[in-house]
N, C-alpha and C positions, 0 to 999 in steps of 0.2 A: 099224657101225650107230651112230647120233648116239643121244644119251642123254634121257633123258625131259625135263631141260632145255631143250635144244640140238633138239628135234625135235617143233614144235607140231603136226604131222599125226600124231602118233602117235595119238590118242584116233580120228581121222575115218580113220585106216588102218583101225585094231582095229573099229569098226563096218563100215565098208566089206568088212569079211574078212567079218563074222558074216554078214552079210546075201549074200554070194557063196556062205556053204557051207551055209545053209539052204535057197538057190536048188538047191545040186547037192546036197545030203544030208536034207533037213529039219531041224526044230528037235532031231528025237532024234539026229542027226548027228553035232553041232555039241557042243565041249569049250574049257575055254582053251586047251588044248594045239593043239590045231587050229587056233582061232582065231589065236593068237601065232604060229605057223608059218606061216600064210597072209599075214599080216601083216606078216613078218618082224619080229616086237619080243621082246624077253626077256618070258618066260611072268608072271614079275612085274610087268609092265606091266598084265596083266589087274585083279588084284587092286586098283594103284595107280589103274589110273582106273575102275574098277567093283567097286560090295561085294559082286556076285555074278555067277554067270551070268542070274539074270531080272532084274536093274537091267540089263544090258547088253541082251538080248533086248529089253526093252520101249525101250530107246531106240533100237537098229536099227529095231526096226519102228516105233516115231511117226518117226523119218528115212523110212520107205518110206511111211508114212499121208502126211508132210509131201509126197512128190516126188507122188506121184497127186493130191492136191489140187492141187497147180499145175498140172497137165494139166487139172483142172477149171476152174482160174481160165484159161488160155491161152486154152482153147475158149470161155467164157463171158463172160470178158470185153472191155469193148469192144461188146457187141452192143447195140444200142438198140431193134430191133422183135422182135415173139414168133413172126412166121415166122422170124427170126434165129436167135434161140434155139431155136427146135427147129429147125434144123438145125443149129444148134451143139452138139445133143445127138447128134442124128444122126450128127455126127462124132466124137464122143466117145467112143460106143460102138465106133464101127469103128476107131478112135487106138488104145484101150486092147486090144480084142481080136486088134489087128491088129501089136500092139507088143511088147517084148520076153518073151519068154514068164517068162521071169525074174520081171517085175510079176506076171503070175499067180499062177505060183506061190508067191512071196514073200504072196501074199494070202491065198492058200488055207493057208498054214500059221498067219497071225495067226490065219484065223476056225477052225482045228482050237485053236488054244491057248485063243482066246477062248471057245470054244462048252463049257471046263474050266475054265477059269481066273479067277475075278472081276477082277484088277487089265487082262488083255488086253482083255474085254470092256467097262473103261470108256475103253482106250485106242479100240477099234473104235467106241466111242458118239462120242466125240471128232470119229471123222476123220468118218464119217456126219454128226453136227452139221455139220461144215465144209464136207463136198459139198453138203448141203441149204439150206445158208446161202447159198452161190453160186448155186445152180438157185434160190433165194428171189427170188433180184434179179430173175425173170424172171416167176414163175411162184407163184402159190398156194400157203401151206406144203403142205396136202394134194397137190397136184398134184407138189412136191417131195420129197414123199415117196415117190409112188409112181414118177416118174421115177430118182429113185437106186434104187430096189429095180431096175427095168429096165436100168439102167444095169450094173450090178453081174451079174445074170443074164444077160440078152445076149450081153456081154462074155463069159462064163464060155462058155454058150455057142456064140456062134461062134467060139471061141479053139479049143474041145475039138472042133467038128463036123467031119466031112472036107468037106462038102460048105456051108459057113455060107452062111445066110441075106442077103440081097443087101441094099444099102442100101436100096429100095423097101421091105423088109417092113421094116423096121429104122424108117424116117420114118414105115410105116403104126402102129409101135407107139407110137411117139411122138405121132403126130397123135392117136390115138387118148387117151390120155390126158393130153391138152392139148386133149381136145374140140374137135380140127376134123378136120368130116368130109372125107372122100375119096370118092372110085370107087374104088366096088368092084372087088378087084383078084380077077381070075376064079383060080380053084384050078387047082393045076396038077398034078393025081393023075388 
């Protein structure tokens, strides 16, 4: 193995490992030791490029806050009309729930840390600023607010359903709160 000189992936390995054994273990999982083995680096490396395991934690996950925003910007950018954009939401929602379950989970364990933690929860205010910043360019701060909450549920939602919800009820939530109306979609109970 090349030496911490000689080997500038070493720092983007040791994250890349963390966030692979939070996906398969959660954050209580997860050790230098473990990490350095997944990694393959001498367990010293840990120490050398992180002063702890939560300076390492909080920088995997702003790297997973940072890769879902750019699934924000993909979808969102480039649109120019606001039936665009909500169906650019529209796909959004089905992207992310429909996407590596990996992101999920990696999500659900920032907002278990942040829902204890003060420094995660100003990382999760961050990435939220950042989604709403982008749904901004389109759409009402109000109306960006409540499309990211949608966004975020949905998502969680039809990832966890056996049965999820089809993209028609998906663009009705959306329309819905981007106030434009629809027909009425008949119930199907």
């Amino acid at each position: 193995m090349a030496t911490g000189h000689t080997d500038p992936q070493r720092r983007a390995r040791i994250l890349a490992a963390t966030l692979d054994l939070i996906a398969e273990e959660g954050v209580a999982g997860v050790s230098h030791r473990k990490i350095a083995t997944r990694a393959q680096v001498p367990l010293g490396s840990m120490t050398y490029h992180f002063s702890g395991i939560d300076d390492l934690l909080r920088e995997a996950f702003t790297g997973h806050a940072d890769h879902i925003v750019a699934v924000f910007e993909d979808h969102l950018s480039g649109v120019t009309t606001a039936d665009r954009a909500r169906e650019a939401v529209t796909d959004l929602v089905h992207t992310l729930s429909e996407g590596p379950h990996r992101d999920l989970v990696l999500a659900q364990e920032l907002y278990t840390l942040a829902a204890r933690h003060e420094p995660y929860r100003q990382l999760c205010r961050r990435w939220m600023k950042r989604s709403r910043d982008l749904l901004e360019r389109h759409f009402a701060p109000s109306t960006a607010r409540q499309l990211d909450a949608l966004i975020e549920g949905l998502t969680l939602h039809r990832a966890l359903d056996d049965a999820p919800p089809d993209r028609e009820l998906t663009r009705e939530a959306v329309d819905r709160i981007t106030a434009v109306p629809r027909p009425h979609r008949p119930s199907q109970g």
